[in-house]
Every structure is written in C-alpha cells, then in structure tokens.
N, C-alpha and C positions, 0 to 999 in steps of 0.2 A: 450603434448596435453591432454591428459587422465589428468593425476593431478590436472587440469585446471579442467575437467568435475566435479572431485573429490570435490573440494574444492568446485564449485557452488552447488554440492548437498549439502554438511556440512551446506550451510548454512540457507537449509530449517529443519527448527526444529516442534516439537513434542511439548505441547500447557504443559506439564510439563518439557523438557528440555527447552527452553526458560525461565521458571522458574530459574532454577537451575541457570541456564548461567548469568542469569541479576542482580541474589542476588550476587554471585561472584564477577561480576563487579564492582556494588555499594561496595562491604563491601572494593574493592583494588582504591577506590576512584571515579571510572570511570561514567561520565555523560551517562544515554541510554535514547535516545529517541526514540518515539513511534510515529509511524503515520500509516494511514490501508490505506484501497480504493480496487476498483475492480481491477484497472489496468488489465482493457480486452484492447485487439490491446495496447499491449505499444506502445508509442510513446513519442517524445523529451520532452513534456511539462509532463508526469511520469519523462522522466530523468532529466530536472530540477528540479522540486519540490524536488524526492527524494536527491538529490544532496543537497538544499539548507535545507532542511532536516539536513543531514549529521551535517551539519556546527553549528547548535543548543547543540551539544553534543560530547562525545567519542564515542559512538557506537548506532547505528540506524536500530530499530526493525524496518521490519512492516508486520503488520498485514494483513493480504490477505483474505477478503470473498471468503469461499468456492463457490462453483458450485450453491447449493442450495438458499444461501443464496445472490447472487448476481441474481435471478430468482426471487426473492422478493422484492428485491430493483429496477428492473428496466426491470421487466417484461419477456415473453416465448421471446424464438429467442436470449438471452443473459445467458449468457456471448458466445462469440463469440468463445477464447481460453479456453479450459477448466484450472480448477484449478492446475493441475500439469505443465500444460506446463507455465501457467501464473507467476507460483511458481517458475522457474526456470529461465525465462525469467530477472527477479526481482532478481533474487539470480545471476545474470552474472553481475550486476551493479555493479560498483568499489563503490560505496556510501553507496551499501545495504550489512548491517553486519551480516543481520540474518530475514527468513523469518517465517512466523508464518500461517497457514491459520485455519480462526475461523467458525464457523458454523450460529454463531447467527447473528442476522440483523444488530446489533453493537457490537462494541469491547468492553464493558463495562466491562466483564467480565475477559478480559485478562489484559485490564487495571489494575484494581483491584489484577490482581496475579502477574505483573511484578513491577506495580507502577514507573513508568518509572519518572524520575526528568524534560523531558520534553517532552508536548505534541502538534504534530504539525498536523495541518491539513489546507488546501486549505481556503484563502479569501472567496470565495466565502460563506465559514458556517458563519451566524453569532457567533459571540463568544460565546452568550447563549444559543447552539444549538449544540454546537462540544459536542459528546456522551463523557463524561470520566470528561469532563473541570474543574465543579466542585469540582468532586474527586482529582484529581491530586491536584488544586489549595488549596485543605482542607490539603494537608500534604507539603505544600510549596512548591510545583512544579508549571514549568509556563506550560501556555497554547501559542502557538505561530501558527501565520497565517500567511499563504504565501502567496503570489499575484500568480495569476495562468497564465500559457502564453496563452493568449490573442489567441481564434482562433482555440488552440491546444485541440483535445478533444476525443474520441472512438467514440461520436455520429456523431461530425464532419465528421469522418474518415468513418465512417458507411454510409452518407449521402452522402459524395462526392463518394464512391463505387455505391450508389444507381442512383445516376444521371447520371454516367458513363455508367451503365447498361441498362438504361433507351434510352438514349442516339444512344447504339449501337442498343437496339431492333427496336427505329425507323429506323436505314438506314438498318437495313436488313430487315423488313417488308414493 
C-alpha cells in the first residue's frame, strides 16, 4: 500500500523536473502529451478525457492550475479541492504519467518549456482558442480535441449539491 502512495506522489513534479523528464523522453523517441484544466471535484468525465488523452501519445503530462490561478479563472468559493489534494487525486489515475501545477491563467508557459508533440484539450475550446495551439502546431505538433461527456462537469456536481441543500432546508423549515 505505501509504495502505491509513493509512486502517486513521484508523479507530481516540479515545473523544471517535468522539463528534464519530457527532454529525456523525446531524445528515447517517446510521444508526451500535454493537456491542463482545474480538475476541481474529479469526476468520470476528467477520467475520460484524461484517459482518451493518454491514447494521443507515450506519456501524458498535465498541467494542473494552482489554487490561485483557478480563483481567476472561475471566481471566490473555487476551487472547491485545494491544489495538492487535486494533484494527487490526478496523479492516482492509471492514464496520468506526471502532474505539473502551474501558477499562470494558462499553460503557455509550460508548454513552451516541455514542447510536448501533442496538444490536447476539451471540444468545447474552439481550436483557435486552445492557449499553446499555435506554438505547438509552429514546431509540427498536433493540437487534438476531445468531445467531453455530456452532463459530466464540477459545476454540474456543484449545482446538484446546491439543489440537494436547498431541498433539505425546505423540509426542515
């Protein structure tokens, strides 16, 4: 059991080991793709995506907005999981190879230091909107878009808790 613990931390990394990790790869032939998001409340539709993720390459970074930077992206009262437990939660995934958490509003930056050969990110971005797209596609990397499961979502999950609550405060008042 520990060993288990052991290896889900190995695979939250440090914003220059990730570096180090991904040039290795690359120079022993190995496809890494890159994909981020907040992944607050995991739920099944993160473990598809990152899954079908996986399948785009040999090994599958992603990128994790920190605490702060998911406070910007989707306002006070979120993230719901803070950033370490979210980090870990992602690093228990059999699909996820290596987690990364970034501080800035987008990954552009990481992108730019891993240069990953593929870039994937959620249908729903348009393609001329996904942060990195360009860059990637300027040194022959593709950009790739997932269909996202239908329904499955943190606000969903957020909403159906608030209804629930809501719910119970009527039959006890």
């Amino acid at each position: 059991m520990r060993s288990r613990r052991v290896e889900r931390k190995n695979k939250i990394k440090s914003i220059k080991a990730i570096k180090s990790l991904t040039e290795g790869l690359k120079r022993h032939g190995k496809k890494v793709v890159f994909t981020n998001g907040c992944f607050d409340l995991l739920h099944v539709g993160h473990a598809r995506y990152v899954r079908r993720a996986r399948e785009a390459g040999d090994f599958l970074v992603v990128g994790l907005n920190s605490d702060a930077s998911v406070r910007k992206i989707k306002g006070p009262g979120r993230p719901i999981l803070p950033e370490g437990e979210r980090a870990e939660l992602l690093s228990a995934l059999a699909s996820v190879d290596a987690v990364v958490i970034f501080t800035e509003p987008t990954p552009i930056r990481l992108i730019e230091l891993i240069r990953p050969d593929v870039l994937v990110k959620g249908a729903d971005w348009p393609a001329d909107q996904i942060a990195g797209g360009d860059l990637v596609r300027s040194y022959g990397g593709r950009v790739r878009r997932i269909p996202l499961a239908k329904g499955k979502s943190t606000s969903a999950i957020i909403k159906k808790i608030q209804r629930s609550n809501n719910k119970d405060v009527r039959r006890k008042g």
